[in-house]
SELUMDREN-481027 format. One record per residue: residue number from 1; residue in one letter; x negated, y negated, z negated of N, C-alpha, C, CB in turn. Coordinates in Angstrom, 2 decimals. Glycine has a CB too. Layout:
% residues N
[NUM, A, [X, Y, Z], [X, Y, Z], [X, Y, Z], [X, Y, Z]]
...
% end
This chain:
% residues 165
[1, X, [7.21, 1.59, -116.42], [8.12, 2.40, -115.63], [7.73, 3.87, -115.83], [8.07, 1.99, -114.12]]
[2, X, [8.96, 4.54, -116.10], [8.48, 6.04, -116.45], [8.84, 7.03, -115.74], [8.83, 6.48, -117.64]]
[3, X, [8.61, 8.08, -115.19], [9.38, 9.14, -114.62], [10.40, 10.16, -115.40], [8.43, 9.88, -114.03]]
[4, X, [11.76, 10.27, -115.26], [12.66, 10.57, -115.77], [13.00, 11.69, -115.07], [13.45, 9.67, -115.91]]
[5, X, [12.65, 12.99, -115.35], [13.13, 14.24, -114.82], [14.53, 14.58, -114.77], [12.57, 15.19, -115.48]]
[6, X, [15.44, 13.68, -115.74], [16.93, 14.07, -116.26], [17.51, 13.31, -115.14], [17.50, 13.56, -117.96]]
[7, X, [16.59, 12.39, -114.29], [17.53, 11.52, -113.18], [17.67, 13.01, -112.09], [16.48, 9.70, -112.26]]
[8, X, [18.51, 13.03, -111.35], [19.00, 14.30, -110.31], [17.80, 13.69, -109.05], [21.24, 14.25, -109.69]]
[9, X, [17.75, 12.50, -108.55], [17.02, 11.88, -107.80], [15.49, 12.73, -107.84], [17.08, 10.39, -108.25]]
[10, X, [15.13, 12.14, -109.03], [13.61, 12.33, -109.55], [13.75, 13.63, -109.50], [13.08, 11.74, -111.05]]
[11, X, [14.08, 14.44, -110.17], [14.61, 15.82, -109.96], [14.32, 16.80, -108.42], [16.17, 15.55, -110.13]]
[12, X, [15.07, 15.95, -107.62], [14.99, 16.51, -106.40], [13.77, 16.27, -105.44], [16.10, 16.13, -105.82]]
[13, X, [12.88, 15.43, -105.78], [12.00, 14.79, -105.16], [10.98, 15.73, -105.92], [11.98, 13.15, -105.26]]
[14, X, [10.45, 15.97, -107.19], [9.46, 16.95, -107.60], [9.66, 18.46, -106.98], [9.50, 17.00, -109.14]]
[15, X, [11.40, 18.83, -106.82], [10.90, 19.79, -106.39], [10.22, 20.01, -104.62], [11.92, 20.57, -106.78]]
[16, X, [11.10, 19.06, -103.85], [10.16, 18.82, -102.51], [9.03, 18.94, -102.78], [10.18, 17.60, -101.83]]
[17, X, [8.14, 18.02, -103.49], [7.16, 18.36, -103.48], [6.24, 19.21, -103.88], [7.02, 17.85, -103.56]]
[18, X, [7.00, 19.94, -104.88], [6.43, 21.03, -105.36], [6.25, 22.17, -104.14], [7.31, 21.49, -106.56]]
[19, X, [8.02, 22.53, -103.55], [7.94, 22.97, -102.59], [6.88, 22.91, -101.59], [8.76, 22.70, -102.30]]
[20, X, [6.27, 21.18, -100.72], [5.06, 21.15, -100.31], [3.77, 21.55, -100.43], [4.97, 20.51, -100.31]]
[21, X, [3.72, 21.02, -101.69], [2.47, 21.61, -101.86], [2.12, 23.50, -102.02], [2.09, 20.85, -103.12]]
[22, X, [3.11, 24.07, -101.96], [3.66, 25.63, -102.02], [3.04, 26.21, -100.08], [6.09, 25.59, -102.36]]
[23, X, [3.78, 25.16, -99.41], [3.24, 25.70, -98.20], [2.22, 25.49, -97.74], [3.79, 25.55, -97.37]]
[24, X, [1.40, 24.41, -98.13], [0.01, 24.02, -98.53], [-0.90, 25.12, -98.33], [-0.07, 23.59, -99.97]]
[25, X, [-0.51, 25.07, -99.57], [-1.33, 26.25, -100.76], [-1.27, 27.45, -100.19], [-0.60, 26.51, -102.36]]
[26, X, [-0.04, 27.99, -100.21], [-0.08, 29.52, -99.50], [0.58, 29.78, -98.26], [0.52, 30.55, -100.36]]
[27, X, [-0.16, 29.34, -97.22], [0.80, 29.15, -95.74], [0.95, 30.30, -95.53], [0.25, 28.42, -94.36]]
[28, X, [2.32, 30.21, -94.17], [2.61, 32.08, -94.47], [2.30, 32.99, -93.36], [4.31, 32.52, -94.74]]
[29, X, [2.10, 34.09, -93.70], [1.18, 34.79, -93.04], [1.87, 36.20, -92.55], [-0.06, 34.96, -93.97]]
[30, X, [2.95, 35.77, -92.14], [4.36, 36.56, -91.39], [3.42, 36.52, -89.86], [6.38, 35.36, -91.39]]
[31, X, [3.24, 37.30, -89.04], [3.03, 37.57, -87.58], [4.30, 37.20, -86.87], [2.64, 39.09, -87.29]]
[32, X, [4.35, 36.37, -85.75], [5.80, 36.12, -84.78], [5.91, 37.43, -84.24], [5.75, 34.89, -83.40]]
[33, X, [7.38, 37.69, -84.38], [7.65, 38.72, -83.58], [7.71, 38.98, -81.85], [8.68, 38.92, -84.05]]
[34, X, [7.28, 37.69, -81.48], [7.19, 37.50, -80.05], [6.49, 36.56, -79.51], [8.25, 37.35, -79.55]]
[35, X, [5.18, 37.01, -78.93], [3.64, 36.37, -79.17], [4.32, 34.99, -77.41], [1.54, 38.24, -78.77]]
[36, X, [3.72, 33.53, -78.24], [4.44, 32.47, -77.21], [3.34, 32.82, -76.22], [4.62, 30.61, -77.70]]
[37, X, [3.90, 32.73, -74.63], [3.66, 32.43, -73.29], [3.41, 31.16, -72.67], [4.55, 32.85, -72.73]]
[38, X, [3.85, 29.90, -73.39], [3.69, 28.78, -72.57], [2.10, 28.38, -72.40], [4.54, 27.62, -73.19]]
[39, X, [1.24, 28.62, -73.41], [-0.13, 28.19, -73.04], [-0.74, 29.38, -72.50], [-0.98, 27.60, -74.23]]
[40, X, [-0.38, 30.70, -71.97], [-1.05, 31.71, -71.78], [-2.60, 31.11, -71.18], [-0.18, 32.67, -70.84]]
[41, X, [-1.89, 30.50, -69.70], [-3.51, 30.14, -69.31], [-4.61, 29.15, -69.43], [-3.58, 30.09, -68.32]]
[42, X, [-4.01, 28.91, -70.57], [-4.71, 27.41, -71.66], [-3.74, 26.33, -71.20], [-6.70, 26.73, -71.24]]
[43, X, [-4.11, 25.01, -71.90], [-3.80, 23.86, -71.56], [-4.29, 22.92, -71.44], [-3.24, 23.59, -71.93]]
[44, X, [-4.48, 21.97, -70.51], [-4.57, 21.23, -70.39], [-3.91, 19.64, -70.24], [-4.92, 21.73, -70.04]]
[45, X, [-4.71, 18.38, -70.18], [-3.37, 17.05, -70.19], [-3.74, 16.74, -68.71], [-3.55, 15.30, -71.54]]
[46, X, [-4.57, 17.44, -67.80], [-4.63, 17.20, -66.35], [-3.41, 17.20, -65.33], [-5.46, 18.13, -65.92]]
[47, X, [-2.99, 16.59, -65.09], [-1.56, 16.87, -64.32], [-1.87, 17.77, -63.11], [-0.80, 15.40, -63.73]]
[48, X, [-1.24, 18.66, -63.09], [-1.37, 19.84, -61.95], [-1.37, 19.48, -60.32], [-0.08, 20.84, -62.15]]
[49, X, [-0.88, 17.63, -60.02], [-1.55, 17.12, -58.59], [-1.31, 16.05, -59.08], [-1.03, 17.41, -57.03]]
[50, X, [-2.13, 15.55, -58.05], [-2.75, 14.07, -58.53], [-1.75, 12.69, -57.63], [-4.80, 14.03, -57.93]]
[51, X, [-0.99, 11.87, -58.29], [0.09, 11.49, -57.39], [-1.06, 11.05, -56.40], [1.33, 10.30, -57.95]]
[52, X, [0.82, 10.61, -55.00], [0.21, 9.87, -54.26], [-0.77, 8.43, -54.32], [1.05, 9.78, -53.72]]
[53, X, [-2.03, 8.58, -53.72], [-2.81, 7.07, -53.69], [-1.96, 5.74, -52.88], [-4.41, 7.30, -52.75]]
[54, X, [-1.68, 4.94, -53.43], [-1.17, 3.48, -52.99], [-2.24, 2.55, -52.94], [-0.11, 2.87, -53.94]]
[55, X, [-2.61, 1.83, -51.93], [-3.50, 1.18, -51.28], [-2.85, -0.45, -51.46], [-3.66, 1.83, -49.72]]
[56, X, [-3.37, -1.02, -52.35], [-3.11, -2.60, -52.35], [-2.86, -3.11, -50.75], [-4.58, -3.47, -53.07]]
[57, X, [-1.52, -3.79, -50.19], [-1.90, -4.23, -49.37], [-0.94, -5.47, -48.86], [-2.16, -3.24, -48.66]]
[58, X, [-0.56, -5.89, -48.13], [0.04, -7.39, -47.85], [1.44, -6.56, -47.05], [-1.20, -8.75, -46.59]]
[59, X, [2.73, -7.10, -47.59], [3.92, -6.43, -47.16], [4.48, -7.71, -46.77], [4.77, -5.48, -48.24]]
[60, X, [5.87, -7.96, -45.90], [6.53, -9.12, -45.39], [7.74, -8.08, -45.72], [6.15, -9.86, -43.71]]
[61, X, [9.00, -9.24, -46.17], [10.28, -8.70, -45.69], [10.63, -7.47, -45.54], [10.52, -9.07, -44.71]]
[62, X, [10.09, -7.44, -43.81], [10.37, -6.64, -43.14], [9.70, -4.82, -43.27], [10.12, -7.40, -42.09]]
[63, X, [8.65, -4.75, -43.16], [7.28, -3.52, -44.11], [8.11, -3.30, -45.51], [5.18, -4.51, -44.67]]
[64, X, [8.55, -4.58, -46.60], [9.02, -4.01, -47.82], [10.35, -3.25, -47.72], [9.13, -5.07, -48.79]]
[65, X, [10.71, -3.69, -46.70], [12.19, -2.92, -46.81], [12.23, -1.46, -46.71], [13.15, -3.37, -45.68]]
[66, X, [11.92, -0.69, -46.11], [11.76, 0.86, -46.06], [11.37, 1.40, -47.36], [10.69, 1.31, -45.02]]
[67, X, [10.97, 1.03, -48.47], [10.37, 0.99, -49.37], [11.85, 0.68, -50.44], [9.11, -0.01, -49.16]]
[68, X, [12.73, 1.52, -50.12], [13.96, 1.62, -51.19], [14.10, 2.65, -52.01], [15.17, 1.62, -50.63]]
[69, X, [13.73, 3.61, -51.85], [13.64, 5.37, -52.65], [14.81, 6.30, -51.73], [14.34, 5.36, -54.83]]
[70, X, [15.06, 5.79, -50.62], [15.63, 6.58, -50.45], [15.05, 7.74, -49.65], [16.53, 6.08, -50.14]]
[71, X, [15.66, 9.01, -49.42], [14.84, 10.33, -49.51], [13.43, 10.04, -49.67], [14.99, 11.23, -48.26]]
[72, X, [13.36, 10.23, -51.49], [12.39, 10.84, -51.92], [10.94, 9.80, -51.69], [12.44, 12.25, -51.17]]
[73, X, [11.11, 8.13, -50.76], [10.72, 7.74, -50.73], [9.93, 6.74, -51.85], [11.20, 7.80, -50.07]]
[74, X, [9.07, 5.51, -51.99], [8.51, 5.30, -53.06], [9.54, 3.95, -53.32], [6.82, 5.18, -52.97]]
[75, X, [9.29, 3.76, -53.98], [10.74, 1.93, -54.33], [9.10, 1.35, -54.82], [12.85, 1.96, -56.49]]
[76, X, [9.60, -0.34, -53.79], [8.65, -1.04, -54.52], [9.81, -1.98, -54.67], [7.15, -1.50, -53.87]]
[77, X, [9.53, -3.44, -54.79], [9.42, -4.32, -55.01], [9.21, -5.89, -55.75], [9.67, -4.00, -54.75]]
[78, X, [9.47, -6.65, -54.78], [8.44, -7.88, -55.23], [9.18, -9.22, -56.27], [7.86, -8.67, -53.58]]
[79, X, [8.24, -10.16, -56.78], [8.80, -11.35, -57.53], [7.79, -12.27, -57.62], [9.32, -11.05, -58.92]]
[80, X, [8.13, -12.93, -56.98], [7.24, -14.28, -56.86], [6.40, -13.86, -55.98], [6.47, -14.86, -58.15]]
[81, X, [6.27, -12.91, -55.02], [5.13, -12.74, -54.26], [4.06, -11.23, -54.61], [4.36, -14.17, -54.54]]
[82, X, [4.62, -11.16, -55.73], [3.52, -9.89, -56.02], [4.80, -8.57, -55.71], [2.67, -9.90, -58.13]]
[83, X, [3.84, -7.91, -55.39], [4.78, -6.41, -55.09], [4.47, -5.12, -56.13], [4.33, -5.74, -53.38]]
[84, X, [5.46, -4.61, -56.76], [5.30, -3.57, -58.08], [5.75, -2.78, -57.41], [5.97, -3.69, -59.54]]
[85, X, [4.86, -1.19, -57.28], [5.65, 0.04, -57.35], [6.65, 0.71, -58.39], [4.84, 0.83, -57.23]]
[86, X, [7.51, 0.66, -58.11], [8.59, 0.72, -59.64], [9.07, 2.22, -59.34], [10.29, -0.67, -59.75]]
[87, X, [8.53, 3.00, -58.32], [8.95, 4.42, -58.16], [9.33, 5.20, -59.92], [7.46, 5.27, -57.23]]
[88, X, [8.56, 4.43, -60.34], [8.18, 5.40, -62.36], [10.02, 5.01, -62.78], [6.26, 3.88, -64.24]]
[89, X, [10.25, 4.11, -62.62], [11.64, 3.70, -62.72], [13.02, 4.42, -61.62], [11.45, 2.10, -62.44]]
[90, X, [12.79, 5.03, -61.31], [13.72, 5.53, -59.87], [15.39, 5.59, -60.38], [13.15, 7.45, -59.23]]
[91, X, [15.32, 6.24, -61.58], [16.58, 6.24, -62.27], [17.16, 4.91, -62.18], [16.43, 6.66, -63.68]]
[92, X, [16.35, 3.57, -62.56], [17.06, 2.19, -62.68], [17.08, 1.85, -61.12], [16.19, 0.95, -63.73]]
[93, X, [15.71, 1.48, -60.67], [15.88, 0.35, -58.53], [16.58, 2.12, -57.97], [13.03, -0.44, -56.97]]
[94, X, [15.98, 2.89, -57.62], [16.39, 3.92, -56.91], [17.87, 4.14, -56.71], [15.85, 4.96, -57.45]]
[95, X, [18.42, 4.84, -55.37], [19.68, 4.80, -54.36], [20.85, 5.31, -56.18], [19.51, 6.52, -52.40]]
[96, X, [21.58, 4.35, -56.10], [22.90, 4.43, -57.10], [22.11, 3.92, -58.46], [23.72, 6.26, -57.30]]
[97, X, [20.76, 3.22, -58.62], [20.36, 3.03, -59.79], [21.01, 1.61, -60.04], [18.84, 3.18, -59.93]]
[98, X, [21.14, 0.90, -61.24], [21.84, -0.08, -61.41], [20.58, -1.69, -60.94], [22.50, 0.17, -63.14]]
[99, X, [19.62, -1.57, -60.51], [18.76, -2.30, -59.90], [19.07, -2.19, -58.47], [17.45, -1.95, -60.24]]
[100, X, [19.41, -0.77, -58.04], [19.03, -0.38, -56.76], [19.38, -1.50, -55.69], [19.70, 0.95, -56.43]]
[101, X, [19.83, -2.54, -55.48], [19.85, -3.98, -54.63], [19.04, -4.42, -54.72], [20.60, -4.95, -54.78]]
[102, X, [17.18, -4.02, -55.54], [16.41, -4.48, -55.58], [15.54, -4.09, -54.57], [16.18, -4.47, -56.56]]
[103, X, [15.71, -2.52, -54.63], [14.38, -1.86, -54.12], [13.68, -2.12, -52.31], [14.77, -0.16, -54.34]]
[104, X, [12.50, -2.33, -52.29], [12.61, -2.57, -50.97], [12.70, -4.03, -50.49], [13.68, -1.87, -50.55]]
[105, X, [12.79, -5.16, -51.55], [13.11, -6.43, -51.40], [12.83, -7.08, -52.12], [14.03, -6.69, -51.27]]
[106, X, [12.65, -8.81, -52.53], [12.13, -9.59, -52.92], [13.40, -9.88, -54.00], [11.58, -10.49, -51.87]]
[107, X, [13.01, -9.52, -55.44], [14.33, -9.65, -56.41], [13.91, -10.46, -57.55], [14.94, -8.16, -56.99]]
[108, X, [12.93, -12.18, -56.85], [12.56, -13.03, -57.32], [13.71, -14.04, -57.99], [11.79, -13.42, -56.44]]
[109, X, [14.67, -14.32, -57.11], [15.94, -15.02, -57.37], [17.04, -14.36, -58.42], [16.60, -15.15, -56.01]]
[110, X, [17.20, -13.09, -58.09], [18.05, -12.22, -58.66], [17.45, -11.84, -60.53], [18.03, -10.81, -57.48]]
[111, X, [16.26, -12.11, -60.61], [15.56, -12.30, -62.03], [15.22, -13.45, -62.21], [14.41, -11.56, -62.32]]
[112, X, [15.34, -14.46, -61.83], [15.27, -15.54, -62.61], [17.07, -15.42, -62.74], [14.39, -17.05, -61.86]]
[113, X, [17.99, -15.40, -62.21], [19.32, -15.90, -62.94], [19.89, -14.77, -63.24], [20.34, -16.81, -62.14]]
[114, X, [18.93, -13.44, -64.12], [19.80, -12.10, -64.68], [21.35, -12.11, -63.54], [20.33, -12.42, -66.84]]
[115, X, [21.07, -11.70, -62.40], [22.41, -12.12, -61.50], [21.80, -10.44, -60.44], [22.37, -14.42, -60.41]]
[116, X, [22.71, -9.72, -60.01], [22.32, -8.52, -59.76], [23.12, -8.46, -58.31], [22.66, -7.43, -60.96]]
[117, X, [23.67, -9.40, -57.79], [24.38, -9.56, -56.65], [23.99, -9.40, -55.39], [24.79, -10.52, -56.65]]
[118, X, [24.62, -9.16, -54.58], [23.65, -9.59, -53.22], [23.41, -10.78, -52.40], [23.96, -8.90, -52.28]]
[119, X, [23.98, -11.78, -52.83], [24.40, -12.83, -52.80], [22.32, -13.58, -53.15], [25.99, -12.97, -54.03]]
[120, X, [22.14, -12.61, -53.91], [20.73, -13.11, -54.62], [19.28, -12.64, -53.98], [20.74, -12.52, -56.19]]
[121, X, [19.82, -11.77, -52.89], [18.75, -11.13, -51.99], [18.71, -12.04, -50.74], [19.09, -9.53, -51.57]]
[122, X, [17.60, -12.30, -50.21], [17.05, -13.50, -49.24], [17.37, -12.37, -48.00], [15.06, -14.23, -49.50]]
[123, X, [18.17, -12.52, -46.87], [17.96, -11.45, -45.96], [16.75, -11.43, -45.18], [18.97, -11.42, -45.10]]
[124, X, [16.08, -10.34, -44.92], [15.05, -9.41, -44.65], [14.29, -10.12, -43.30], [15.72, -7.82, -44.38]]
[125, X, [15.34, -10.94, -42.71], [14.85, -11.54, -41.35], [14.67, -13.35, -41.41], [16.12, -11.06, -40.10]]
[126, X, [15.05, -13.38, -42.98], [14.99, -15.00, -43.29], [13.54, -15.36, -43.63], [16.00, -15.46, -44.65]]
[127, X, [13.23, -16.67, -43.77], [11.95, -17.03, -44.52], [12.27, -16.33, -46.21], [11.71, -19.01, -44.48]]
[128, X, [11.08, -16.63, -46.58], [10.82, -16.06, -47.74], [11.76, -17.34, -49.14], [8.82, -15.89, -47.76]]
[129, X, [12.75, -16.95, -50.11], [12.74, -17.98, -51.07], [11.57, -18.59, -51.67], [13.38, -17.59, -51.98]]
[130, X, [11.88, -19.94, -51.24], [11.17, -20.80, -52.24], [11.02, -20.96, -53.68], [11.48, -21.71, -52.04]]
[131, X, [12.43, -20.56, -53.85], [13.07, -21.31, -55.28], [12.69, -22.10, -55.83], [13.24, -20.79, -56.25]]
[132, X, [12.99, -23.36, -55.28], [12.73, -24.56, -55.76], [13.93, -25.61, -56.64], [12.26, -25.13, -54.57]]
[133, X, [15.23, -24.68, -56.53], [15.95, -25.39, -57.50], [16.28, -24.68, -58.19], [16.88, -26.09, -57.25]]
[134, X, [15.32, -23.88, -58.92], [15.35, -23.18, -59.81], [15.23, -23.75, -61.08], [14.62, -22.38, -59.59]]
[135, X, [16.49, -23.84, -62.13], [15.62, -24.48, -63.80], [14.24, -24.27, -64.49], [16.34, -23.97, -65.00]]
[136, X, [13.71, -25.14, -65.27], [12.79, -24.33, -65.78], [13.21, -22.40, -66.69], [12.19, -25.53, -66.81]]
[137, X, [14.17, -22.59, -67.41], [14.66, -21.72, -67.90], [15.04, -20.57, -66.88], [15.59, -22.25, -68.59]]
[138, X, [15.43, -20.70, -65.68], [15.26, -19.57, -65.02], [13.82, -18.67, -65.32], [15.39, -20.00, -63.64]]
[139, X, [12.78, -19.93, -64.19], [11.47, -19.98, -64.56], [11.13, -18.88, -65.25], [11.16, -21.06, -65.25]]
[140, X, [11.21, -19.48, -66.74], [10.62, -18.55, -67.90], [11.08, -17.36, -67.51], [11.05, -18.83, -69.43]]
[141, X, [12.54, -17.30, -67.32], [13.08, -15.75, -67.42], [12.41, -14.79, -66.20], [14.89, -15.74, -67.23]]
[142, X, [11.89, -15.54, -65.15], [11.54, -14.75, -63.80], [10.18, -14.45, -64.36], [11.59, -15.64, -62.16]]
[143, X, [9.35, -15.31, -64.91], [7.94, -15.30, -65.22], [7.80, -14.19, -66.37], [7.40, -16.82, -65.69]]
[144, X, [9.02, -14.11, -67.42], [9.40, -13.03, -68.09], [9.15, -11.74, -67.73], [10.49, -13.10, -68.22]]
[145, X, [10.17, -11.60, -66.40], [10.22, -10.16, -65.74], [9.08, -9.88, -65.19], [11.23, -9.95, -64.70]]
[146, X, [8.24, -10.54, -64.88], [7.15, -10.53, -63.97], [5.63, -9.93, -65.30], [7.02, -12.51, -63.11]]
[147, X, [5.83, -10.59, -66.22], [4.95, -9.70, -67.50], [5.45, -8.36, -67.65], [5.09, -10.36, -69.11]]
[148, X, [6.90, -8.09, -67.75], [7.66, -7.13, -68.24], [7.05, -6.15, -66.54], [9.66, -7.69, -68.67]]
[149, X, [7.21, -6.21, -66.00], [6.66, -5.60, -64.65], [4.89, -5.24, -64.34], [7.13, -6.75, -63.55]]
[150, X, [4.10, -6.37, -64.74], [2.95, -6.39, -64.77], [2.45, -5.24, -66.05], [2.60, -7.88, -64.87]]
[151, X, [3.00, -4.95, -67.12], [2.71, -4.20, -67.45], [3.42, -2.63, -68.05], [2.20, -4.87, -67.90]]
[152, X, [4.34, -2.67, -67.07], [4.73, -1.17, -67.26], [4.39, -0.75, -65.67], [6.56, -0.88, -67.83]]
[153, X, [4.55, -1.07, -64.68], [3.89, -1.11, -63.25], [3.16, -1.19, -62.70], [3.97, -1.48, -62.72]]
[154, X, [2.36, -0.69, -61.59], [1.32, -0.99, -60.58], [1.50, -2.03, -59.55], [1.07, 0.13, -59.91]]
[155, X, [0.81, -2.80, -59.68], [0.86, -3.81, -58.94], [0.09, -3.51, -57.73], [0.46, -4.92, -59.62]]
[156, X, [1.00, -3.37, -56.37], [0.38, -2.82, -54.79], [0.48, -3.94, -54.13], [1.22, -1.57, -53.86]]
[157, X, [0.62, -4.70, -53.99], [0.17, -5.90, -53.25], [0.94, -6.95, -52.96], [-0.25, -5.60, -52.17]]
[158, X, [1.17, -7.93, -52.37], [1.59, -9.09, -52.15], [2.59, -9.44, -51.13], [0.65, -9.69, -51.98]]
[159, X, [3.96, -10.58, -51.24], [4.49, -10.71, -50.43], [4.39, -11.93, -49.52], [5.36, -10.45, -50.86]]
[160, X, [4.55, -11.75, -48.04], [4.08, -12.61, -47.29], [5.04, -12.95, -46.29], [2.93, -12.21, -46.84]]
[161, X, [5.55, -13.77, -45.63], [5.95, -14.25, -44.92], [6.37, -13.36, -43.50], [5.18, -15.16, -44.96]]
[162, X, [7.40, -13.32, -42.45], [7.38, -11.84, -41.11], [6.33, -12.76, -40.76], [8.95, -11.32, -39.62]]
[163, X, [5.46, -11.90, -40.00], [4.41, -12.28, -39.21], [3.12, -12.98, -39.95], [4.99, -13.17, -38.21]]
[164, X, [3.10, -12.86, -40.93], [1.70, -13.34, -41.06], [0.98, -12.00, -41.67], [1.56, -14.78, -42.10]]
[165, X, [1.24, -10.80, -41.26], [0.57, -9.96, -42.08], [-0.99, -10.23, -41.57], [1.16, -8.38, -41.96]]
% end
């Protein structure tokens, strides 16, 4: 196999690189006419405050519900019992987000059958779903979301039953 300078291809590719190796070689040594401001006072990757601390702790129903995003508040919620702060998400659970029937509530049922209804939310003053006639194939798909959650999320604590906190 040979290199053919007469191909336009081959052609155009030596001179890129010729070009490259040009800025390489003699980088240019033009002064900006307008010295940048964004790092004036150095930089750092420290975030300028340190979020709020969330305290692992045992939520029911009732405790998770306030916990929707609305004003500015944090959105959790739970699946299968474990509770995710999904605040990092606010655009999706958060007030008009296309989750937002989640936030604040147990959206164990509503991910196992990809079903976004309300029809799929256990009300707030009921026992907790069992889901016990759930397919296996739900299953997978809830146990799915629940990896997919476990690791883009913080996991703050657990869901429990009203009254047994």
């Amino acid at each position: 196999m040979s290199f053919d300078l007469g191909l336009p291809v081959n052609t155009a590719l030596a001179f890129y690189i010729l070009y490259c190796v040009q800025r390489i070689v003699f980088p240019s040594t033009k002064v900006p006419a307008k010295t940048p401001t964004e790092f004036k006072e150095g930089y750092t990757w420290i975030p300028k405050a340190h979020p709020p601390t969330l305290l692992f702790k045992t939520y029911t129903p009732k405790t998770l519900s306030p916990f929707n995003g609305e004003n500015g508040q944090r959105i959790l919620l739970s699946i299968k019992g474990v509770v995710y702060d999904v605040t990092a998400g606010r655009s999706f659970y958060g007030p008009n987000g296309m989750y937002a029937n989640f936030a604040g509530r147990d959206a164990s049922r509503g991910m196992a059958k990809q079903s976004f209804d309300e029809e799929m939310l256990t009300p707030i003053d009921q026992p907790l779903d069992k889901l016990e006639d759930l397919k296996p194939d739900e299953i997978e798909n809830m146990n799915g979301w629940m990896d997919h959650f476990s690791s883009k999320y913080i996991i703050c604590g657990n869901l429990v039953e009203n009254g047994q906190e």
